[in-house]
C-alpha positions in Angstrom: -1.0 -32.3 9.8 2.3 -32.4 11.9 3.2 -29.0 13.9 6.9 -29.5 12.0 6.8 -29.6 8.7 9.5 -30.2 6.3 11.1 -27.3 4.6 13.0 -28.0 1.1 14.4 -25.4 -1.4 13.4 -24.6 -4.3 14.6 -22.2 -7.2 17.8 -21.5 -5.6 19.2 -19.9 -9.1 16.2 -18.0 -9.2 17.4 -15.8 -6.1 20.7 -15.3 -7.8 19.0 -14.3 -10.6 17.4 -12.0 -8.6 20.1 -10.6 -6.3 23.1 -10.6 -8.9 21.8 -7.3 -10.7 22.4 -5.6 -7.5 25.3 -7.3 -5.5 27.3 -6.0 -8.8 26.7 -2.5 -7.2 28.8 -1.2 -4.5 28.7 -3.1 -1.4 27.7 0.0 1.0 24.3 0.2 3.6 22.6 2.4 1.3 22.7 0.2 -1.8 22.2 -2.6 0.2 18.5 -0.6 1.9 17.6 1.1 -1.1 17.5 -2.0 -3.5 13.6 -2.1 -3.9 11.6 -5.3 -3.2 12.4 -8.0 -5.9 9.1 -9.0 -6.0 6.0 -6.4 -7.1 3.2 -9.4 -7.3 3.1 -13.2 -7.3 0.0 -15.7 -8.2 0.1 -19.0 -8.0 -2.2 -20.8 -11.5 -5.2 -22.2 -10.5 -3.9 -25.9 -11.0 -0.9 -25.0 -8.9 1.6 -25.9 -11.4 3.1 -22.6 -12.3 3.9 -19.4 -10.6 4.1 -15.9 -12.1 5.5 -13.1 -10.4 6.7 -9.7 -11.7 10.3 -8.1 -10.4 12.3 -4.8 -11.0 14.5 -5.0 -13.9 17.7 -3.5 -14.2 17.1 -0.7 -16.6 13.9 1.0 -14.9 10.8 -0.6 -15.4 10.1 -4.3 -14.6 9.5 -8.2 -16.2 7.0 -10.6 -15.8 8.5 -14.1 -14.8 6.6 -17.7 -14.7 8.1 -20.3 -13.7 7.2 -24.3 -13.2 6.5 -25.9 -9.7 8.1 -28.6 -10.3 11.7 -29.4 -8.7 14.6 -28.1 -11.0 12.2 -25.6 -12.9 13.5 -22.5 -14.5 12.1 -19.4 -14.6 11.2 -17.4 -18.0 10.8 -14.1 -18.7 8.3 -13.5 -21.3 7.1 -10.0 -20.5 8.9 -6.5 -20.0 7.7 -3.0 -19.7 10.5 -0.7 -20.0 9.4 2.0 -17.3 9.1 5.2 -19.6 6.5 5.2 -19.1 4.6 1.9 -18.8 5.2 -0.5 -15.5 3.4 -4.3 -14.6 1.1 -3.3 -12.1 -0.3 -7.0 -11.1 -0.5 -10.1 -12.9 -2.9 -13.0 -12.3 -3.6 -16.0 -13.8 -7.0 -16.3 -15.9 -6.6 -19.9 -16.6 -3.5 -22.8 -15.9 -2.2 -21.3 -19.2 -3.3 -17.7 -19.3 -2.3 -14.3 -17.5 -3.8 -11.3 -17.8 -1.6 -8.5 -16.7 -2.7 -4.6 -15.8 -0.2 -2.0 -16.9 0.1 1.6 -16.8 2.1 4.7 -15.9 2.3 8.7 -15.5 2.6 11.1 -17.9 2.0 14.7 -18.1 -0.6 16.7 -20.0 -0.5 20.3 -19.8 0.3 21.4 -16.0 -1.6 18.1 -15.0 -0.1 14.2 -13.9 -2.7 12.0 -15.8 -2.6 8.2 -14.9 -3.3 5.8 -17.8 -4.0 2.4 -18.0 -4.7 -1.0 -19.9 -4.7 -4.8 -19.7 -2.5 -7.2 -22.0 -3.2 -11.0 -21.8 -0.6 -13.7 -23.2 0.5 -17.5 -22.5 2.2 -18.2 -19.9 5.1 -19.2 -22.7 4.5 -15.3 -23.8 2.9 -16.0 -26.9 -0.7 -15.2 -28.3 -0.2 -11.9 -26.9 -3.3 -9.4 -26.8 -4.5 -5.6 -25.7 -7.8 -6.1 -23.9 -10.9 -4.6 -26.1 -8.1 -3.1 -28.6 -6.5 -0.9 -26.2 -3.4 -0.9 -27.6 -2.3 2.6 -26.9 -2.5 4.2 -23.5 -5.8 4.7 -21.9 -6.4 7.5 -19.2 -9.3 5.7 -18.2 -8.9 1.6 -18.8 -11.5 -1.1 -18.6 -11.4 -2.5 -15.3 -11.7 -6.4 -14.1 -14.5 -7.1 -12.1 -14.8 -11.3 -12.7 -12.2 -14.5 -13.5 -15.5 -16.0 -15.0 -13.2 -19.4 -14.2 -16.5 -21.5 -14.9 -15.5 -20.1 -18.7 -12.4 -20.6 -19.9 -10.1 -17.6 -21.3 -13.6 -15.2 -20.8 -13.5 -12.7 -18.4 -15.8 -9.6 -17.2 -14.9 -6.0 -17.3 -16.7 -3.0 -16.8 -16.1 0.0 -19.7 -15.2 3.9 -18.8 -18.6 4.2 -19.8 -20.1 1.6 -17.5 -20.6 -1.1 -19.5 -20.1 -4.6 -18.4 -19.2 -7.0 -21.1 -17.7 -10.2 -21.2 -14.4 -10.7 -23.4 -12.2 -13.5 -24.5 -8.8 -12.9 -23.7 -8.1 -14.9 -27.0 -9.7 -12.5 -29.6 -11.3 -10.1 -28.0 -14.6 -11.3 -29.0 -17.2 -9.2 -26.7 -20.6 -9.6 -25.3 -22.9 -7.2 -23.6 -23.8 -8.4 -20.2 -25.2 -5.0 -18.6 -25.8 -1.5 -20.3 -23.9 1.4 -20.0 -24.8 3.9 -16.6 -23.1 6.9 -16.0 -23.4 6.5 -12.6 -21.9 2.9 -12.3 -18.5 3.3 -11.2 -18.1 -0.5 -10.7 -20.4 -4.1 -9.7 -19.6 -7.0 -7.3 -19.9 -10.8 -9.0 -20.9 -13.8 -6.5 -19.6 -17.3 -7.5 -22.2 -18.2 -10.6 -20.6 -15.0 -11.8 -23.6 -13.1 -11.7 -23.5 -9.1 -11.3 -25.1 -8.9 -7.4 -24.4 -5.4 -6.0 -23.9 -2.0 -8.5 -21.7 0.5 -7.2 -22.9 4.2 -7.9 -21.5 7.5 -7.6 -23.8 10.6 -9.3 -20.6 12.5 -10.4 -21.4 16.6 -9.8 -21.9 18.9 -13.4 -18.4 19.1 -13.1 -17.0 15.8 -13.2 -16.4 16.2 -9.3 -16.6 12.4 -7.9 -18.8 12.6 -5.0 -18.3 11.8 -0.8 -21.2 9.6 -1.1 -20.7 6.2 -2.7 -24.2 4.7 -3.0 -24.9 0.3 -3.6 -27.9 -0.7 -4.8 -28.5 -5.4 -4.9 -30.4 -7.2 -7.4 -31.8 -10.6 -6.7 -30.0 -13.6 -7.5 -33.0 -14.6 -9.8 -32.2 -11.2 -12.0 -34.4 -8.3 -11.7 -34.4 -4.5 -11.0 -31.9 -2.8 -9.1 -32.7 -2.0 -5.1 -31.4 0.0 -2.3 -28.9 -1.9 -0.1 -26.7 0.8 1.8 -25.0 4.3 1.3 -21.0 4.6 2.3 -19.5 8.3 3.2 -15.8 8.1 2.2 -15.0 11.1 4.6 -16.2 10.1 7.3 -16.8 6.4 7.2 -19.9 6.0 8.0 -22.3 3.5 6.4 -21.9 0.2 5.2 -19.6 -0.4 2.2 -19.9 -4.1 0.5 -16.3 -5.8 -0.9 -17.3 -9.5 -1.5 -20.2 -11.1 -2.1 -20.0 -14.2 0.4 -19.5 -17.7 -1.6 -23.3 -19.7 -1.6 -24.6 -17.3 0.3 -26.9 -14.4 -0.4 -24.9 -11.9 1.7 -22.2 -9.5 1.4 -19.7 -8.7 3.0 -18.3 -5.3 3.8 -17.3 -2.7 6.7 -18.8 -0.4 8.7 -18.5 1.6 12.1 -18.7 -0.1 15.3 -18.3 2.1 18.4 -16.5 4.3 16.1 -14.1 1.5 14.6 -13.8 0.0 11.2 -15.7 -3.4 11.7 -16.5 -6.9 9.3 -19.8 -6.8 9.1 -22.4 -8.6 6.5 -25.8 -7.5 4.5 -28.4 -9.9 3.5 -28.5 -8.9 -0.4 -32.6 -9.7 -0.5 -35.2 -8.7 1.7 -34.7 -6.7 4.9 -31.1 -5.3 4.6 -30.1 -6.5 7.9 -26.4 -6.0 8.9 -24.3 -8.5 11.1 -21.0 -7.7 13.1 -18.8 -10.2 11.9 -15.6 -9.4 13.4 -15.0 -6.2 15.3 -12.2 -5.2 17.7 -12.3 -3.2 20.7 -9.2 -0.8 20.3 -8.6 -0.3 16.8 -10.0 -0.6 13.3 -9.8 -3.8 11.1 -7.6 -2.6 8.5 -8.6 -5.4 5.5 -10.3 -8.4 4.3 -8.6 -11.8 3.9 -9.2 -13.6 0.8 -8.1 -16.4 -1.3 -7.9 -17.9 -4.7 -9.0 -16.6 -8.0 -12.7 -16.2 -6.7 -11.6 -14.1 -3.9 -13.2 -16.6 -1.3 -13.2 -14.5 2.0 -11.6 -16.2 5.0 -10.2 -13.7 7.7 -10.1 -10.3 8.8 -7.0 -8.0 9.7 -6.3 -6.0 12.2 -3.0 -4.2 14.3 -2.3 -3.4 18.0 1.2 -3.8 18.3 1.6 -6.0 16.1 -0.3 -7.1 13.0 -3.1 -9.9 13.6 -4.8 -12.0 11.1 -8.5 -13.2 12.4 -10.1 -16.5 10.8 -13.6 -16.9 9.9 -12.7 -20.5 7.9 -11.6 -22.9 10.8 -10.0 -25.1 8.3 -7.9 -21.9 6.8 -7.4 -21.3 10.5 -5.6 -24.8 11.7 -3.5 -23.8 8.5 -2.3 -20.7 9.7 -1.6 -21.7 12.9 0.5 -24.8 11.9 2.4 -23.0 9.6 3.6 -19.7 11.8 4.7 -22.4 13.9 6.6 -24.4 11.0 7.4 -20.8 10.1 9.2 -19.5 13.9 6.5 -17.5 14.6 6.8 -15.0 11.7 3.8 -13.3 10.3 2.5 -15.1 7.7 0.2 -14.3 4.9 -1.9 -16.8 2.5 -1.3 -15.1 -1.0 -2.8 -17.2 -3.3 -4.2 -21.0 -3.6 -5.3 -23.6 -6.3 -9.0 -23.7 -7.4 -9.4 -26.8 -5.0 -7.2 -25.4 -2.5 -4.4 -28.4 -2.3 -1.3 -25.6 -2.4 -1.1 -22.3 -1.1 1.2 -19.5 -2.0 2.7 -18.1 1.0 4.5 -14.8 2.6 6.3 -15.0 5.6 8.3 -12.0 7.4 9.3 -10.3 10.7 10.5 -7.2 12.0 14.1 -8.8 11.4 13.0 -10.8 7.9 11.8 -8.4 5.0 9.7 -11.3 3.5 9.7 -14.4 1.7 7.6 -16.4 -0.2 6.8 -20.0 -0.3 4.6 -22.7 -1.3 2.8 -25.2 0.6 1.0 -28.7 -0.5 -1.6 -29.5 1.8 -2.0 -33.0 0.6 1.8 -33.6 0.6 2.5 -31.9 3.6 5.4 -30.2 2.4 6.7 -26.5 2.6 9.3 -25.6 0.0 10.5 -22.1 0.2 10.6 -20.0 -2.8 11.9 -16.7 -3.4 13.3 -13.8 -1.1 11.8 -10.4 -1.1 15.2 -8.4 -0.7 18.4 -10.5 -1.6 20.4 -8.2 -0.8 19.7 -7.9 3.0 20.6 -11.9 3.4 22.8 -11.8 5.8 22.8 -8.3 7.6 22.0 -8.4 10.9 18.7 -6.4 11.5 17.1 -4.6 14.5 14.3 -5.6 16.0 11.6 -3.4 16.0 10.0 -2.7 19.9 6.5 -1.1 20.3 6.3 1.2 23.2 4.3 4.5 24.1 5.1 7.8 25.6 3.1 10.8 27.2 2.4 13.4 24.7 2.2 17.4 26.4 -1.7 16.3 27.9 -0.4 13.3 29.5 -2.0 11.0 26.1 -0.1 8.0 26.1 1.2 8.0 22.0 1.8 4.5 21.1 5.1 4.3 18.7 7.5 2.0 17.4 11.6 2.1 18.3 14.0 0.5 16.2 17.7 0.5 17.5 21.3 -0.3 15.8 21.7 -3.8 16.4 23.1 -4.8 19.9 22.0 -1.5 21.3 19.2 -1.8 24.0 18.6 1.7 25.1 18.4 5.3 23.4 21.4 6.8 25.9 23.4 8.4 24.0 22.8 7.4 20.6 21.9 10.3 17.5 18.3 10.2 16.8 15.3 10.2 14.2 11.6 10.7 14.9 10.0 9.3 11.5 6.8 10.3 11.3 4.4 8.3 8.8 2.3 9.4 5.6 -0.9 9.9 5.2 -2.5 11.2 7.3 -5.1 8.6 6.9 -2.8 6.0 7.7 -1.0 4.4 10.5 2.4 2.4 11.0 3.0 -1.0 11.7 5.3 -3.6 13.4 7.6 -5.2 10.3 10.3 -4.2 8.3 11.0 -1.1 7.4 13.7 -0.4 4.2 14.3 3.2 6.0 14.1 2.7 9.8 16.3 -0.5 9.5 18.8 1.6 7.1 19.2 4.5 9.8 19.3 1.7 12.9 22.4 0.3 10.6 24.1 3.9 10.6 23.6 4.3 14.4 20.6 5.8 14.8 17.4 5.3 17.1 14.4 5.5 15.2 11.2 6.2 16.7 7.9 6.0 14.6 4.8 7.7 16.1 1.1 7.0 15.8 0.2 10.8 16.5 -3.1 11.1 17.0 -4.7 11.8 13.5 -3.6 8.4 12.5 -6.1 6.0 11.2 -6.2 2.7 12.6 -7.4 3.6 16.1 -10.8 4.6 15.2 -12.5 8.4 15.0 -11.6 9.8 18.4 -8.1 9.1 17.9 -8.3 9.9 14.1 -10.0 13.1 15.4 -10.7 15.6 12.0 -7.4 14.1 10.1 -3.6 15.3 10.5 -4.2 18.6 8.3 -7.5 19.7 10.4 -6.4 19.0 13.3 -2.6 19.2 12.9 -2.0 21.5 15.9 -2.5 17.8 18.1 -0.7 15.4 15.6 2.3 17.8 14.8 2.4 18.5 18.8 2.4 14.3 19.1 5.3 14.2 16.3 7.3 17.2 18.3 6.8 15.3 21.6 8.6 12.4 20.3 11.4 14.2 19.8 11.5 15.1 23.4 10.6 12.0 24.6 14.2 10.8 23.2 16.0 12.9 24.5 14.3 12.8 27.8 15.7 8.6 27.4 19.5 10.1 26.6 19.2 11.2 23.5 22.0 13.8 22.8 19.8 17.2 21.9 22.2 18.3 19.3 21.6 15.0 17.4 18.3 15.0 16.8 16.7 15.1 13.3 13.2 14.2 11.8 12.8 12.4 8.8 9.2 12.0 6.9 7.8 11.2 3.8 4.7 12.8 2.2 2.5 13.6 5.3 4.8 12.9 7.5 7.4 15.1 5.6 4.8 18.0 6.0 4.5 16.6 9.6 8.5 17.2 9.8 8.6 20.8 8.0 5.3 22.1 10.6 7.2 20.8 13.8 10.3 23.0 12.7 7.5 25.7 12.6 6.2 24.7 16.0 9.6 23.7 17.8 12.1 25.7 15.9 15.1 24.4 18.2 13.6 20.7 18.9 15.0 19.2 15.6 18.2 20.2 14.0 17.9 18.5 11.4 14.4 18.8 9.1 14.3 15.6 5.9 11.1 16.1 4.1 10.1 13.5 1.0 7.7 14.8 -1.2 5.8 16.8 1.6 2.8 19.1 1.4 3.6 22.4 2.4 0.7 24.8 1.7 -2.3 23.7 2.2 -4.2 26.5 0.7 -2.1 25.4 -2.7 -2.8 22.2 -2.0 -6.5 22.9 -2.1 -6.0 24.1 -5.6 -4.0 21.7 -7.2 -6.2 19.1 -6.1 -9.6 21.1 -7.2 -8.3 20.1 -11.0 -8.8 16.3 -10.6 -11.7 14.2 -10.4 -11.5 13.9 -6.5 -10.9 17.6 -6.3 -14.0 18.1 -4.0 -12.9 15.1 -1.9 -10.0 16.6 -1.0 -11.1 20.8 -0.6 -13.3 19.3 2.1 -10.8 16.9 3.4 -8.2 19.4 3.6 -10.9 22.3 5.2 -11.1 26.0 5.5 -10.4 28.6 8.1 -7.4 29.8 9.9 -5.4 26.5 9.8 -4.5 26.5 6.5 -2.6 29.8 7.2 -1.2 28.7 10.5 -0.3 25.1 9.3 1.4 25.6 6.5 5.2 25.4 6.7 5.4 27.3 3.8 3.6 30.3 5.3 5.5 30.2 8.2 9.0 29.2 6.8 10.9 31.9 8.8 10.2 29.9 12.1 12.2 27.2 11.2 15.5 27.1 12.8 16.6 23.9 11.3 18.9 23.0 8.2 16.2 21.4 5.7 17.0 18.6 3.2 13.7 18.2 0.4 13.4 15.1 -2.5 10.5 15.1 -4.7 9.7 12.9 -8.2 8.8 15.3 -11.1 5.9 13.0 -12.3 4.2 12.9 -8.5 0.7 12.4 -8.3 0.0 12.5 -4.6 1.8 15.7 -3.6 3.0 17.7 -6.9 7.0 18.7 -6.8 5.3 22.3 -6.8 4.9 21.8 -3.0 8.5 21.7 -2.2 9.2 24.7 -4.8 6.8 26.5 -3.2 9.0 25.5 0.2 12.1 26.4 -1.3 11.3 30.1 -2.1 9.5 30.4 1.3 12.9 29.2 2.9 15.2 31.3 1.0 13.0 34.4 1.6 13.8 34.0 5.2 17.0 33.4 4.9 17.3 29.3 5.8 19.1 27.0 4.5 17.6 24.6 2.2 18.0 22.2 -0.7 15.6 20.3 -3.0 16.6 17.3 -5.1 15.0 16.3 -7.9 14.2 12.6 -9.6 13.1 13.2 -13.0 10.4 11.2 -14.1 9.4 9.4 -10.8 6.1 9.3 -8.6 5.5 9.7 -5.1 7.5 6.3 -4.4 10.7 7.4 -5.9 10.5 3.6 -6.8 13.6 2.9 -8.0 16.3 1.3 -6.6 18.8 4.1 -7.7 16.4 6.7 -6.4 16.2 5.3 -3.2 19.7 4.6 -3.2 20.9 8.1 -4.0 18.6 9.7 -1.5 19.8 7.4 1.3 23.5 8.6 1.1 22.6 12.4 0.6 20.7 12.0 3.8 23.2 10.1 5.5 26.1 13.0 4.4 23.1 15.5 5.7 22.7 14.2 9.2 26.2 13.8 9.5 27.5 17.2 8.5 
């Protein structure tokens, strides 16, 4: 294969088609950042003649498009869920003519957020349209797919609520029993032959309470009884947790803990359950599994330092990669998808300064054609580059962190400010494109992203006892950011923090902690009691995952914003979706009254109807300019 390969267009109208919605709205930064990724998913068919992808429509929910390979194809829409409630989560294809698509939503019951769900299966003309195993009306509790079956044609296998596998045309719902109902069985991994290797278990408590402890338990590849393979604590990581069984082999896959960081590792699914290390880095965790194709063939690892890295276990998949980052200018580039016999591949390709597009590759032909742009309406602008650096927290740690400047600028001197601290706290941030550092770069600002300790990604010592236990450190990380700004020539009246769910509680606590550091506080959908917290989240399933997550002593007095509102100095600015899940809008209420009992100035906006996303380009775009107006005032 050449190291240049040819690049052709393809689908040109279907980026119009994209971007026109939105280049009809006003022309201003925030419309422009707030626009929300034009595509949700994208699958390539198994014969590699069609491509189906699902994008945001204009009026609120979103529509399934499929669309021909060939040169001078059009795309069709032939599916549409209209938002109130029901969204396309993924699509797939389940044969060259099939799709099976998984849909669902919010609504509320009661004082509670319930998530439902189902599965609808159609042509890829839209016809012959069906609701898998009748579930025609909304489902709290949906099957879920655990095979393609691709050896049989419009059949695949699902497990029930009630732990049942079965398998089920897609045509007519005809259904066969393939394993019996367990209570325990909360789902199964398939090999190749489609046979149910590994059963997933987790002994629910006499309250419905999931427990920390997922157990796995192999059977034979002959058939037989059930056995012991490995047990996986989800708080603390320990253990070895299976994902894939490995293609004609009679292994697993799966992570586990290697000098404290996540790991690739393998189990032998008969006999001795010895584990391998099959990838595992010295500095931080590997974050995810590479896979490709409709049977999920695993192929790489990935991991982040600076930068995102993708590890190959397949040297042919390897070469690939290789060749195309180079055809590509050295942008990250992601395998999405690939035909059964792997001839074409499904690509995504983006940068710090690229927000991401897609394209397709035939191996055989050795042609790349690019396909379709994941943000339309940034063609064009000029974007920062985003630069990893690191800077000495209050005990000399050195904090590694990401700085994104307005375009042209090459220092901090003198420029206003925003440390943007991430979610989570179980989660970390990466080098790429960001919608809302690259939006406040374009207003001016310099944008600094921290990886406080109490991230993950950096294995336990740095992830310590998580950012709520053990917020004291990762709020005083988050605080020392700001400093570390203005230390560079930051003006100190200019500096604001901006976060989003953790890291929104993140910005309230360091108000709390550094009442005249920040003088400007944005919080998006924060926590901001944990002791409420506890509560709300003793009401779900996970309840007693989270009570232990979130802990108990004096820290959930002494970090809680809301219990220590009349330390903040700072103006605060709160948004928060009625219908979220993750953090309930009560949170910010309960922040709201705190603030105004002491006095404060505050103000909470509301999105009716939305999640913890705010997913919605008009959302998005709204909140953008009222924060924009904030920092300014």
């Amino acid at each position: 294969m050449p190291t240049s390969m040819p690049v052709r267009g393809l689908w040109t109208m279907v980026l119009f088609m994209l971007a026109s919605p939105v280049q009809a709205q006003e022309q201003d930064a925030a419309a422009r950042f707030g626009a929300v990724g034009a595509i949700d998913s994208i699958s390539l068919s198994p014969d590699g003649g069609q491509i189906a992808f699902i994008s945001p429509s204009t009026r609120g929910g979103n529509d399934l498009f499929v669309v021909g390979t060939n040169d001078g194809a059009s795309p069709r829409r032939i599916l549409r869920a209209n938002g109130a409630p029901e969204f396309l989560f993924w699509c797939d294809w389940e044969s060259p003519a099939r799709i099976l698509c998984g849909t669902g939503g919010r609504q509320t019951a009661g004082r509670d957020i319930v998530h439902f769900s189902r599965m609808v299966a159609l042509d890829s003309d839209g016809e012959n349209r069906i609701f898998i195993r009748g579930e025609n009306r909304y489902v709290r509790f949906g099957s879920q797919l655990i095979n393609w079956l691709p050896g049989q044609d419009n059949r695949i296998m699902l497990i029930s609520p009630a732990g049942a596998v079965n398998s089920i045309s897609t045509f007519n719902d005809d259904e066969r029993l393939i394993e019996g109902a367990r209570t325990y069985a909360v789902g199964y991994l398939t090999d190749d032959a489609g046979r149910l290797r590994v059963l997933v278990s987790n002994a629910p408590s006499g309250t419905g309470m999931v427990d920390e402890t997922f157990r796995y338990f192999a059977r034979p590849e002959t058939g037989g009884a059930w056995q012991p393979l490995s047990a996986h604590d989800i708080a603390t990581g320990e253990g070895f947790r299976p994902v894939s069984i490995e293609e004609g082999t009679n292994h697993a896959f799966g992570f586990g803990k290697v000098d404290g960081r996540t790991a690739i590792q393998r189990i032998a699914l008969e006999g001795a359950a010895k584990i391998e290390t099959i990838f595992a880095h010295p500095e931080v965790d590997v974050s995810d599994i590479l896979r490709i194709g409709q049977g999920g063939r695993v192929v790489g690892a990935v991991y982040s330092t600076e930068k995102p890295h993708a590890v190959y276990f397949d040297p042919g998949i390897k070469a690939l990669a290789a060749q195309l980052e180079t055809a590509l200018e050295g942008r990250m580039v992601r395998i999405i998808d690939a035909t059964v016999d792997e001839s074409r591949f499904l690509l995504w390709a983006g940068s710090d300064t690229d927000a991401g597009r897609y394209y397709l590759f035939d191996a055989t032909a050795k042609r790349l054609r690019p396909l379709l742009v994941d943000r339309p309406m940034l063609e064009g602008v000029a974007l920062s580059e985003v630069r990893p650096i690191s800077y000495a927290a209050a005990d000399g740690t050195r904090i590694p962190a990401y700085l994104t400047l307005p375009p042209g600028k090459t220092g901090v001197a003198g420029l206003p400010a925003i440390v943007m601290p991430h979610g989570g706290p179980s989660a970390r941030d990466e080098w790429g494109f960001d919608w809302m550092a690259q939006y406040f770069a374009q207003r001016g600002f310099a944008v600094l992203q921290p990886n406080f300790r109490g991230s993950a990604g950096y294995g336990d010592d740095w992830y310590q006892r998580n950012g709520f236990q053990s917020w004291r450190t990762a709020v005083g990380d988050v605080a020392d950011a700001g400093r570390w700004l203005v230390a560079e020539g930051a003006p100190a009246g200019r500096l604001s923090i901006v976060g989003w769910s953790y890291g929104g509680y993140a910005a309230l606590q360091s108000g709390v902690i550094a009442p005249d550091l920040f003088q400007k506080i944005v919080a998006i959908a924060p926590v901001t009691d944990l002791s409420q917290l506890r509560r709300e989240e003793s009401r779900y399933t996970s309840g007693r995952i989270k009570r232990d997550f979130i802990g108990t002593g004096p820290h959930l007095r002494e970090g809680s914003p809301a219990e220590n509102a009349g330390r903040i100095h700072a103006p605060v600015l709160l948004f928060h979706g009625t219908l979220d899940q993750n953090v309930e809008i009560a949170q910010s209420k309960t922040m709201v009254r705190a603030l105004k009992d002491a006095g404060r100035p505050v103000e909470l906006v509301e999105y009716p109807g939305l999640a913890h996303s705010l997913g919605t380009a008009a959302a998005r775009t709204d909140m953008l300019r009222r924060i924009d107006a904030f920092l300014a005032k």
